[in-house]
C-alpha positions as CSV (number, residue, x, y, z in Angstrom):
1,X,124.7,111.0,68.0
2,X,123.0,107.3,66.0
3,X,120.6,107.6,63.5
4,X,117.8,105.7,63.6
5,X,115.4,104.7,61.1
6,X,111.6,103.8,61.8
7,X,108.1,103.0,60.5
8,X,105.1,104.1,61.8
9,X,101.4,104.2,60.5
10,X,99.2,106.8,59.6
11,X,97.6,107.2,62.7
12,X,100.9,107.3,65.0
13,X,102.1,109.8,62.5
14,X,98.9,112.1,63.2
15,X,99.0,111.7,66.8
16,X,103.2,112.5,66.7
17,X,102.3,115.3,65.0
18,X,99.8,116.7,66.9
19,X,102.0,116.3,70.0
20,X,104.8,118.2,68.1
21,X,102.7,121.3,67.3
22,X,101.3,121.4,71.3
23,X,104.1,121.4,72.7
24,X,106.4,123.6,70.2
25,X,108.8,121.3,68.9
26,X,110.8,122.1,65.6
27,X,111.4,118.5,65.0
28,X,110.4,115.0,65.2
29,X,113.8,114.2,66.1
30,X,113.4,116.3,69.3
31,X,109.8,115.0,70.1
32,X,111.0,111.7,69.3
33,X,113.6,111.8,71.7
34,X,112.1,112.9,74.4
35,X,109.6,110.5,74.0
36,X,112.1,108.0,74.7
37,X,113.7,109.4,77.3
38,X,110.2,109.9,79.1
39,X,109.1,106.1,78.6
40,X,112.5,105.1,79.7
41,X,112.3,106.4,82.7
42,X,109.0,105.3,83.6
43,X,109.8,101.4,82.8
44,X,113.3,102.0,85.0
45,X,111.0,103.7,87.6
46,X,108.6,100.3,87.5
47,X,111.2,98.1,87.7
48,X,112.3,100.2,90.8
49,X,113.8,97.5,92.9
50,X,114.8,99.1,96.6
51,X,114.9,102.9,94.8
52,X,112.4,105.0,96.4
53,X,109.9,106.8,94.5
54,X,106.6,108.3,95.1
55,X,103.6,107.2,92.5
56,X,100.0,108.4,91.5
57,X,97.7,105.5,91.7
58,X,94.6,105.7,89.6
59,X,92.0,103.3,88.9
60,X,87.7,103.5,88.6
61,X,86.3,100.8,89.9
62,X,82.6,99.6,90.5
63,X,81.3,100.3,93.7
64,X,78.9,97.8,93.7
65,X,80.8,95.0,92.6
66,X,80.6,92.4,95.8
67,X,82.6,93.2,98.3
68,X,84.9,95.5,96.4
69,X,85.1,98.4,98.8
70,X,86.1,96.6,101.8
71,X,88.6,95.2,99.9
72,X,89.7,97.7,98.6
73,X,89.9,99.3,102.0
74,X,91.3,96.2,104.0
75,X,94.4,96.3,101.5
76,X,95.2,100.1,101.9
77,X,94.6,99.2,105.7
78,X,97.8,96.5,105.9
79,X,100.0,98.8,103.5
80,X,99.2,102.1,105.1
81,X,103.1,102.7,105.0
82,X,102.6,102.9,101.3
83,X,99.1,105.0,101.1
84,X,99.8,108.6,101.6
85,X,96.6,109.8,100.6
86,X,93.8,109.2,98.4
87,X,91.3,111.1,96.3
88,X,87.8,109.6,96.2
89,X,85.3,111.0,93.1
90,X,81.6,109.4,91.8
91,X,81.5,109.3,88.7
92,X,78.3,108.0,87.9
93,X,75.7,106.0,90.2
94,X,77.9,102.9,90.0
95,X,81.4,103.9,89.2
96,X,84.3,105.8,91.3
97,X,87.6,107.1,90.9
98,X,90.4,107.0,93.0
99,X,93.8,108.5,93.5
100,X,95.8,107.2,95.8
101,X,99.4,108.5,96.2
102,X,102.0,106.0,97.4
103,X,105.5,106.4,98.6
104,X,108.0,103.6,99.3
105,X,110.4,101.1,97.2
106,X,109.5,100.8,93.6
107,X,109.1,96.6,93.4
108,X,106.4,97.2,97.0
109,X,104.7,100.3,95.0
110,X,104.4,98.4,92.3
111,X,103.5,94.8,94.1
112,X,100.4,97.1,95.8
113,X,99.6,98.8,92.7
114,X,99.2,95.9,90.8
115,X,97.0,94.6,93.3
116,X,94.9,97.0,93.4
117,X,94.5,97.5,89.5
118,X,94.1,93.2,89.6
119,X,91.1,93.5,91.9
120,X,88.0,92.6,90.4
121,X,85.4,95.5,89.4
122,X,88.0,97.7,89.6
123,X,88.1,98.7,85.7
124,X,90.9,100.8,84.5
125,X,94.3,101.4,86.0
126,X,97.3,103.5,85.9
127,X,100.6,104.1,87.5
128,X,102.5,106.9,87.4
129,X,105.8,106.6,89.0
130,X,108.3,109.8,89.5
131,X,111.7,109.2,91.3
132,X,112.0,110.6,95.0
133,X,115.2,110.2,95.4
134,X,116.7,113.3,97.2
135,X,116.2,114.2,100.6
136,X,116.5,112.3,103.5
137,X,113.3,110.3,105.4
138,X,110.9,111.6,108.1
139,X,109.8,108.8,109.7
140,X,110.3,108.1,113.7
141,X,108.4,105.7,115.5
142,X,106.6,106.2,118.1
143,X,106.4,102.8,119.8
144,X,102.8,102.1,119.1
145,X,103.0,100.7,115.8
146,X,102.7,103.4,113.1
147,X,104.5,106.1,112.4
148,X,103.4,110.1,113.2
149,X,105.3,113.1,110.9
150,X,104.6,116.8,111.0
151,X,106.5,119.6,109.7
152,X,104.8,122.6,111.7
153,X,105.1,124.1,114.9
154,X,101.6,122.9,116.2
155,X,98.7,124.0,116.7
156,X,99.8,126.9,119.1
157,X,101.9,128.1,116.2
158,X,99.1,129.4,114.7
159,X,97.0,132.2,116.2
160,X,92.7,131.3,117.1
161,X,91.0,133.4,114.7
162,X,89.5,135.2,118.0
163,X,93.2,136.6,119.5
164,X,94.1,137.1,115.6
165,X,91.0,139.7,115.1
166,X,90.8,140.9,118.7
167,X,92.7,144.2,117.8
């Protein structure tokens, strides 16, 4: 194991510490580390290249600002292969907040997140990118241009509520 040596202000040193005691750690050294290892991942995860990976979009943006919706939704239109799903909140009378959650290759994740976060009104932005690199892909086409994916049995798999409390 290397020892390191480093300087950091008073502030930083409150805040390290007050991470240290939420989470339990007996060191700085442990805290430290993991801190690392955390951030290194996430810059390898935004430099993802052809790696999958799956990400949390999440930006507030001004829904008034000209035009912004629409573009907003155009964009999410012509990468649909990327937008899994999105969360729409208002925050105020002008201001919402989204979560979008995209799956694909890091560099297009991070292309159409960037895009998103570069519009303007859309204020704050954030990325969070977690590797999705097990399994193996769902996707079949079904000649028409998109793709379709479902894991149940169907509707019929289910019981209607009527046959289910008919007894």
């Amino acid at each position: 194991m290397q020892r390191l040596t480093i300087t950091v202000d008073d502030e930083l040193d409150r805040e390290l510490d007050l991470y240290m005691h939420a989470r339990g750690y007996d060191n700085r050294s442990e805290a430290l580390r993991d801190l690392a290892r955390a951030g290194l991942q996430q810059a390898a995860l935004e430099a993802g290249g052809d790696k999958p990976c799956v990400a949390a979009l999440i930006y507030v943006y001004d829904h008034l600002a000209r035009d912004l919706p629409k573009r907003l939704t155009h964009g999410f239109h012509e990468r649909h292969d990327l937008a899994q799903a999105t969360l729409h909140m208002h925050l105020d009378h002008d201001r919402c907040m989204e979560v979008t959650v995209l799956k694909g290759k890091g560099a297009e994740v991070q292309t159409f997140a960037n895009q998103v976060i570069a519009e303007r009104g859309v204020h704050h932005g954030h990325v969070v990118y977690l590797p999705n690199d097990g399994g193996h892909s769902h996707e079949h086409s079904h000649g028409h241009g998109h793709t379709h994916h479902s894991h149940g049995r169907g509707r019929d798999a289910l019981p209607s509520r009527r046959r289910a409390n008919s007894r």
